[in-house]
C-alpha positions in Angstrom: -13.4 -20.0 21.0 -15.5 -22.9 22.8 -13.7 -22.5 25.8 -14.1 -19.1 26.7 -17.8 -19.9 26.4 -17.7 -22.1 28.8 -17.9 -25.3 26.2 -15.7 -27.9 26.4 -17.5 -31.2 24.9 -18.9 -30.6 21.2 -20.5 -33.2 19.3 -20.9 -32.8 15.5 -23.3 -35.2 13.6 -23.4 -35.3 9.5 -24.6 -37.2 6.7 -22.2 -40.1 5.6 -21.8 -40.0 1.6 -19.8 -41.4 -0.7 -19.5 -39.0 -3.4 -16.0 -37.3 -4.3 -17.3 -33.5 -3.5 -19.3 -34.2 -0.5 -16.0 -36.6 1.2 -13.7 -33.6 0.5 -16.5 -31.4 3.1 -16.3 -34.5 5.5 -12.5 -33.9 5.3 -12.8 -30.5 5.9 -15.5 -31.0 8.7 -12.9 -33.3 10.5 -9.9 -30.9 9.8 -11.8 -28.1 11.6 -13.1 -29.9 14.0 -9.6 -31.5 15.1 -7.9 -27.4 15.2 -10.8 -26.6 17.2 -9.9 -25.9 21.5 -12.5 -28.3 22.6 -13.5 -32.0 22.7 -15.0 -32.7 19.3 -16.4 -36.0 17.9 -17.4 -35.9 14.8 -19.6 -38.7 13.4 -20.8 -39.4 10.1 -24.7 -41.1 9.9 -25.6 -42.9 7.2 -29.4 -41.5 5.8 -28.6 -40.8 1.5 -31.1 -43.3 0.7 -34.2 -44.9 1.7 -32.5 -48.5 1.7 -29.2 -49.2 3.4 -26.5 -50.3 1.0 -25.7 -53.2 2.3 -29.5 -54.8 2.1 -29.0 -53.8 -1.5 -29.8 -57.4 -3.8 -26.2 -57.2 -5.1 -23.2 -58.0 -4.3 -20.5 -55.3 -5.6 -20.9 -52.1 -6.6 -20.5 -53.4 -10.6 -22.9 -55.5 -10.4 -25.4 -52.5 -10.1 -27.5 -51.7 -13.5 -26.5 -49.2 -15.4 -30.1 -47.5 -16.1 -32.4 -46.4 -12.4 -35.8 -48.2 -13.7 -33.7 -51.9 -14.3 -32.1 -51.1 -10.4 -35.7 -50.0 -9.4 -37.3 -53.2 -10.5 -34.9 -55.5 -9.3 -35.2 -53.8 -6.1 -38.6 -54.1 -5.7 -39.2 -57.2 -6.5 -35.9 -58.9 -3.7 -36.6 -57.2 -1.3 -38.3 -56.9 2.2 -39.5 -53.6 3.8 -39.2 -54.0 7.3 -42.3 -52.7 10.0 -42.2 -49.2 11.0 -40.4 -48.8 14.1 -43.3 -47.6 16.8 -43.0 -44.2 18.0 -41.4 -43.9 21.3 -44.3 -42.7 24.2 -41.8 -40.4 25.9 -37.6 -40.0 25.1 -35.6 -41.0 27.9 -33.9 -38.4 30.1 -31.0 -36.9 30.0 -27.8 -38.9 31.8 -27.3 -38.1 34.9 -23.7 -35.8 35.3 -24.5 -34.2 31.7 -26.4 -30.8 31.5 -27.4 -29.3 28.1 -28.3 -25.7 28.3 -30.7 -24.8 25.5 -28.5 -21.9 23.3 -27.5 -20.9 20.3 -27.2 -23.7 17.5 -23.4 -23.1 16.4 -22.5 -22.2 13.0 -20.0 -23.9 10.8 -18.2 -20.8 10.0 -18.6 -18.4 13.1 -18.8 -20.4 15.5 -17.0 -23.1 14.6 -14.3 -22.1 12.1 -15.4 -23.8 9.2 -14.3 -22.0 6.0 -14.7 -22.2 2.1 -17.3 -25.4 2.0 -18.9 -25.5 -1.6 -22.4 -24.9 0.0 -25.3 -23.0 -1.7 -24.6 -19.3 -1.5 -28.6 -18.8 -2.3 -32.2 -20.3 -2.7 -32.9 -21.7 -4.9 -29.8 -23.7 -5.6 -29.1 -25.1 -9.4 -25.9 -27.3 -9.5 -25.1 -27.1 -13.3 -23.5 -31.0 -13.3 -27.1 -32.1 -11.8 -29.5 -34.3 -13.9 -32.2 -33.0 -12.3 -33.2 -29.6 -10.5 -35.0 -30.9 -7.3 -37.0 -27.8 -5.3 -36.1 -28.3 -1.6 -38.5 -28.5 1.8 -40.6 -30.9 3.7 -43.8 -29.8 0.9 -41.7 -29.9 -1.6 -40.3 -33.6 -0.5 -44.1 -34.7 0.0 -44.9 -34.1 -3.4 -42.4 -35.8 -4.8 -43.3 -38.4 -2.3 -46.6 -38.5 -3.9 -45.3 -38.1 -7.3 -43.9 -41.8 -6.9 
């Protein structure tokens, strides 16, 4: 368990979606997290998309189009893309009182309990429901970068 390795405080950061199948594995996050012997706070970022939802040009969730390229265009032409944020010259240091030992990143199910999530079981992953097959990886992601 945590404990006996000396852990008392874990904190477990996830991506925030809103699809049926991926908020039954935040539930499941959450439920394993809360049976676990340690401190846990779980917290759900939202980073699905490249524009926030609520900076979205529309007011309900009906009011979206139908078709991607009638969304796309409305989207482009309403709205702003803010600067880039600079990067930061140098991260701020730790807090003082709180020590982080570098270690083993913990894994859902050994580590951490976490059982029967429907995750990939093998590279490359094809989801037979999916529209499109995307290939997976930061050269992979460029290229469709490009691609747009």
């Amino acid at each position: 368990t945590l404990l006996e390795n000396g852990i008392q405080n874990v904190a477990v950061f996830a991506q925030k979606d809103v699809t049926w199948e991926e908020t039954q594995a935040e539930k499941q996050i959450v439920s394993a997290m809360d049976r676990l012997d340690a401190n846990v706070t779980v917290s759900f970022l939202w980073n699905s998309t490249l524009l926030e939802p609520a900076k979205l040009p529309y007011g309900s969730l009906e009011d979206i189009p139908d078709v991607f390229t009638a969304f796309r265009k409305e989207v482009e032409s309403n709205f702003d893309i803010p600067p880039a944020i600079p990067p930061a010259e140098q991260l701020p240091q730790t807090p003082l009182g709180m020590l982080i030992k570098p270690g083993k990143m913990p894994e859902l199910g050994d580590d951490l309990g976490v059982r029967n999530l429907a995750m990939p079981t093998q590279a490359p992953f094809s989801d037979p429901k999916a529209a499109l097959d995307f290939e997976g990886g930061e050269t992979a992601g460029q290229s469709r970068v490009e691609e747009w």
